[in-house]
Structure formats: structure tokens, C-alpha cells
C-alpha positions in Angstrom: 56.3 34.8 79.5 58.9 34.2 76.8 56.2 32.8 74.9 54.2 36.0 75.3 57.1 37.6 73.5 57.5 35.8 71.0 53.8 36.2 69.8 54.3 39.8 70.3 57.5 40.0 68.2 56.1 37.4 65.1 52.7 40.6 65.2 55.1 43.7 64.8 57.4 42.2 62.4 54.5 40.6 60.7 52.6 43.1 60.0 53.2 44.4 56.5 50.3 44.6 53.6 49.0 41.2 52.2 47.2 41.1 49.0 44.3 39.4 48.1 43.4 38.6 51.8 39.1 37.4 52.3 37.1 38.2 55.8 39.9 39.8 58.2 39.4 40.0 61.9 40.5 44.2 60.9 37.7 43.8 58.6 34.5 42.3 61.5 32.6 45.2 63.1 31.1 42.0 65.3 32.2 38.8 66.2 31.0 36.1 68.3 33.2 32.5 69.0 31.0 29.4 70.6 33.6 27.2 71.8 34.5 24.1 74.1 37.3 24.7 76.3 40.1 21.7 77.6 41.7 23.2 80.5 44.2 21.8 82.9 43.9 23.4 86.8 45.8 23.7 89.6 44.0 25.4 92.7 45.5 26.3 96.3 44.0 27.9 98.9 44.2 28.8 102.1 42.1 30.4 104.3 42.9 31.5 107.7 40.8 32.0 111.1 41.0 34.8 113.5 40.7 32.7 116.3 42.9 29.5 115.0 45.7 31.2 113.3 46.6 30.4 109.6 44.8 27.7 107.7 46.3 24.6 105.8 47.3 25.3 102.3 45.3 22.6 100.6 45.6 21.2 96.9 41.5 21.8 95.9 42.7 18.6 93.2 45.2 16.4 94.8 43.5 17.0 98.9 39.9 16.8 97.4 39.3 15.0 94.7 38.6 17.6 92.4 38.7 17.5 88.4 41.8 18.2 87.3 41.0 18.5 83.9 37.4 19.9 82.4 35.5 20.5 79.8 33.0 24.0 79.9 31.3 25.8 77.4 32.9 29.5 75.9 32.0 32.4 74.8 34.2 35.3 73.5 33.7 37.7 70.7 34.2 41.7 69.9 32.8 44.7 68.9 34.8 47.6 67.0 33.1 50.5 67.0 35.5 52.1 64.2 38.8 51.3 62.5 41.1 51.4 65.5 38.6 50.7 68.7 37.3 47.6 70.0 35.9 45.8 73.0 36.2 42.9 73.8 34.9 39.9 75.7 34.8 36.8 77.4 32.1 35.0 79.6 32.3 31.6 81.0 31.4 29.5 84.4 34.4 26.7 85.4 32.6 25.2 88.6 33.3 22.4 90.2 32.7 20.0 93.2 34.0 16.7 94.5 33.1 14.2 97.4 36.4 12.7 99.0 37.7 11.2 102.8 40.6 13.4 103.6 43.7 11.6 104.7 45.1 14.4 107.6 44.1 17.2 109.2 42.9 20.1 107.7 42.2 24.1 109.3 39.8 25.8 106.9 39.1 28.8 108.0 37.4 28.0 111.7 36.4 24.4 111.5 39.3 22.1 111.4 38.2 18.9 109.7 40.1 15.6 111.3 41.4 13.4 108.9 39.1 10.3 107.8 36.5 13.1 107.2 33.8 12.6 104.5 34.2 16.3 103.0 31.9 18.0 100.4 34.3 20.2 98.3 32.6 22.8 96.1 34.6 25.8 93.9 32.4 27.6 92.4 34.2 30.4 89.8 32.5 32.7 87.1 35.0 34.4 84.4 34.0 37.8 82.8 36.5 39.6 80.6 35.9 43.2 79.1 38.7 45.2 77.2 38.7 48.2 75.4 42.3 47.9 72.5 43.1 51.0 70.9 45.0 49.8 67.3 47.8 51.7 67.5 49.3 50.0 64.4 47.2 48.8 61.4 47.6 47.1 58.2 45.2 45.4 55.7 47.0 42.2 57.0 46.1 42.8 60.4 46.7 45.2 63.8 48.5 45.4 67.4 46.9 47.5 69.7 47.5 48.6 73.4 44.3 46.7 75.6 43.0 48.1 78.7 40.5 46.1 80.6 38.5 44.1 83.7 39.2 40.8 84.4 36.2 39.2 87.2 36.8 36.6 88.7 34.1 35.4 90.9 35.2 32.8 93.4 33.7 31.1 96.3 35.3 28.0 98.3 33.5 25.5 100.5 34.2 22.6 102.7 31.2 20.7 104.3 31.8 17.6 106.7 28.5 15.5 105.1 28.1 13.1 108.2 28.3 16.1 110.5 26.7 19.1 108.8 29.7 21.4 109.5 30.5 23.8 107.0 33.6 26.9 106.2 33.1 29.4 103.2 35.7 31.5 101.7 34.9 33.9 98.8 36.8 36.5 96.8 36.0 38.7 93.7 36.9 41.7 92.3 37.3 43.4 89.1 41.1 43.3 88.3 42.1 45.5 85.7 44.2 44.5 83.5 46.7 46.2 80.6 48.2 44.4 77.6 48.7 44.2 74.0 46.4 42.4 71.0 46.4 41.6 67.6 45.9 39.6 64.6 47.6 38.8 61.1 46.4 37.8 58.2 48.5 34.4 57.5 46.6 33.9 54.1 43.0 34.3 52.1 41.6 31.4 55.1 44.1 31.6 58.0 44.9 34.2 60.0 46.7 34.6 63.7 45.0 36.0 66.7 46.8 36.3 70.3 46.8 38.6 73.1 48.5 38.8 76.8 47.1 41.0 79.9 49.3 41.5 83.0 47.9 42.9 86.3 49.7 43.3 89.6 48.2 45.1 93.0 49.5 45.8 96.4 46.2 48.1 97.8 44.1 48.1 100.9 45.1 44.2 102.0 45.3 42.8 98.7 48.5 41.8 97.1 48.4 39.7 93.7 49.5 39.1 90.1 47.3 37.5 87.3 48.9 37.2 83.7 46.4 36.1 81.2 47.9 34.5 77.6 46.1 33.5 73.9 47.4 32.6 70.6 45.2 30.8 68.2 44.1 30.1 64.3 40.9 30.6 63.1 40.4 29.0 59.8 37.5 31.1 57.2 34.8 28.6 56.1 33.1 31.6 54.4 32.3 35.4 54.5 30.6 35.4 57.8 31.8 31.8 59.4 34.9 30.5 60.5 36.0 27.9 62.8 39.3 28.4 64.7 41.9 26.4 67.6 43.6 28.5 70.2 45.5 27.8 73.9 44.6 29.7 76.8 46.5 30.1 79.9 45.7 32.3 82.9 47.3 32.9 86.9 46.1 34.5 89.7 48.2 34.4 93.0 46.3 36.9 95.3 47.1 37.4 99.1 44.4 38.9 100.7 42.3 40.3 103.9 38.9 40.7 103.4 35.7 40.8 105.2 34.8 37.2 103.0 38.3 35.9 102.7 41.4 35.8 104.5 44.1 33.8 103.5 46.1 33.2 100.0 44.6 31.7 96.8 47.0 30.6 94.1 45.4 29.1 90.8 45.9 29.2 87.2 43.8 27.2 84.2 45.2 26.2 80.5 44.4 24.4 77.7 42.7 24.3 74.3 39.9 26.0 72.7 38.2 24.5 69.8 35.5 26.8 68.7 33.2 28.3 65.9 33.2 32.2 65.0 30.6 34.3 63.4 31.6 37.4 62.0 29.1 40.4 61.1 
């Protein structure tokens, strides 16, 4: 979080008029970013049972076998409708499976699978992002605005024992919405600075989580319309929940690298 601060700090301080500047990210009414993403994960779950009590917090990576580190396809762009709205947005799939012989006992949800088990381990997860920034303060070098948005993340779990055919589901998703700040500064005619953080907490009919989602990133101006830009992503969820399709706590976050290219209309 200090991090966050700082970003937000270098944007208000920075913001003061820059001569000469080319293509600004004030200046895009629309802007789409093709990009490959490097992220890092780390997933825990656990999924209780009715019948069997609460279920073994498992390590998706270390228990499973699961990637630890991928590579997916991104994309993220805008739209501002005039010189102080936007929307935003963000749409990318980070699925994942493994095969892998457990070595203990684990309780997911009501199938306990014994260890020396031959499980089939499958996370599928879908991000959409949509937010609406009002630009509260605006400069020819660049703007901070106050965002107000839905984070989706769609979420499904599965365990499958592949000798025996025996198989537990957990699934979760919901449209979080988020609040934050964004903005971007003009570092010179080619360079300019672009970063954002989104906080979101709830405590509401059997639900009780936190998800902070964090950018900051360069994109370098091959020409009027084209650019080509590096950025770091990092996002958490911890979400403690009892729902019809989930019961239990999931606890996972994603970071790394963005390399991407951006056209801008």
C-alpha cells in the first residue's frame, strides 16, 4: 500500500502544465492496449461441507501442481466521453489446470481425497473490469480523477480423483464494486505515466472480503495513434463466504508485468 501512495503523491504534485507535449492519454477519446501479461499467483481455498465440517485449506500451487507463474493474453483500454469522464476497462481469462498425486489427506467440500490420490485440479477464473473516473483535476500534462467501478471475478474450483471418477466443485463470483483514484502525467513529448489503485471491502449477507487492485506503468509514443508501453499489476482478494455454490474461504492475489501495445483514436 505504501507503494500506492507514493504513485498517488508523484500525480498531484506532478501535475503542473508541460509544454510541447505529443499524443496525451488527456488528449485519446479511445484507446485500446493488446498486451501479454507475466503474473506470479498464489491461490488458497477452502471449501467446507455441511455434513463433514470445514474443509482443508489447500495451496491450488504448492498441493496441486499448479502454474505458478503464467503467461495470458490482455486487453484493457478507455473511452472518455468528454474532457473529464471516462470508462474504463479490462477483460482477460487466467485459467488453469494441473494433474498431480497428493501427498495427505485432503476434505474438499464432501469428498475427502486420501493421499496417494491421482487428482485432476482445474481453476478456472475470468477477469472483467469496468470504471467510470470523474477528472477532478486536470492539466495539459495530465489528470487524477476519483474512479468508481465493478470488478468480476468469475471463479470456479474443481477436484476430480481420475482413477475413481469422483468429483467436488466450488464456485464464486460476483460483481465487486470497487472505488479508487487514476491518472496519468505527461513525463515528456514520448513518455508519459499511467497508474491507478481500487480498494473494495464487504461484510453483507454471508460474504466478508477485501480485494485491492494496483497499476503503474510507462507507455512509450511510437507515433500519433500508436504506442507501446510496460506496466506491473498486482491484485488480492481474501473473501469468506456462504453461498449456495461456495462455502468456505478463498484467498488469492496475481502480479507481475505487462508488456503491451496501445492504439489511441
Amino acid at each position: 500500500m505504501n507503494i500506492s501512495i507514493h504513485v498517488i503523491a508523484i500525480l498531484v504534485l506532478a501535475l503542473a502544465p508541460l509544454s510541447g507535449y505529443a499524443q496525451s492519454d488527456i488528449d485519446d477519446r479511445f484507446s485500446i492496449s493488446l498486451g501479454a501479461f507475466f503474473t506470479d499467483w498464489g491461490t488458497d481455498v477452502r471449501l467446507d461441507s455441511d455434513t463433514l465440517g470445514p474443509g482443508t485449506n489447500i495451496d491450488f500451487e504448492n498441493d496441486l501442481g499448479l502454474q505458478s507463474s503464467t503467461s495470458i493474453f490482455r486487453i484493457d483500454g478507455h473511452y472518455r466521453f468528454n474532457d473529464r469522464h471516462r470508462i474504463n476497462f479490462s477483460v482477460f481469462d487466467m485459467s488453469r489446470d494441473a494433474n498431480h498425486t497428493i501427498d495427505r489427506d485432503i476434505q474438499f467440500g464432501d469428498i475427502i481425497f486420501a493421499i496417494n490420490a491421482d487428482l485432476s485440479a482445474n481453476t478456472d477464473l475470468s477477469i472483467y473490469k469496468l470504471a467510470y473516473t470523474y477528472s477532478f483535476l486536470r492539466r495539459e500534462s495530465g489528470y487524477l480523477g476519483a474512479t468508481f467501478g465493478l470488478f468480476m471475478a468469475d471463479s470456479t474450483f474443481r477436484l476430480s480423483e481420475r482413477n475413481l471418477g469422483r468429483a467436488e466443485t466450488g464456485s464464486i463470483s460476483a460483481p465487486l464494486p470497487v472505488i479508487g483514484l487514476r491518472g496519468s502525467y505527461q513525463l515528456s513529448d514520448r513518455f508519459t505515466f499511467r497508474g491507478n489503485v481500487e480498494f473494495f471491502a464487504i461484510d453483507y449477507d454471508n460474504v466478508d472480503g477485501v480485494l485491492t487492485d494496483f497499476y503503474a506503468g510507462v507507455d512509450y509514443q511510437m507515433s500519433q495513434h500508436t504506442a507501446i508501453g510496460l506496466g506491473y499489476n498486482k491484485v488480492s482478494i481474501d473473501v469468506d463466504a456462504k453461498r449456495d455454490r461456495f462455502i468456505g474461504t478463498l484467498d488469492w492475489s496475481y502480479d507481475g508485468a505487462l508488456l503491451f501495445l496501445k492504439l489511441n483514436f
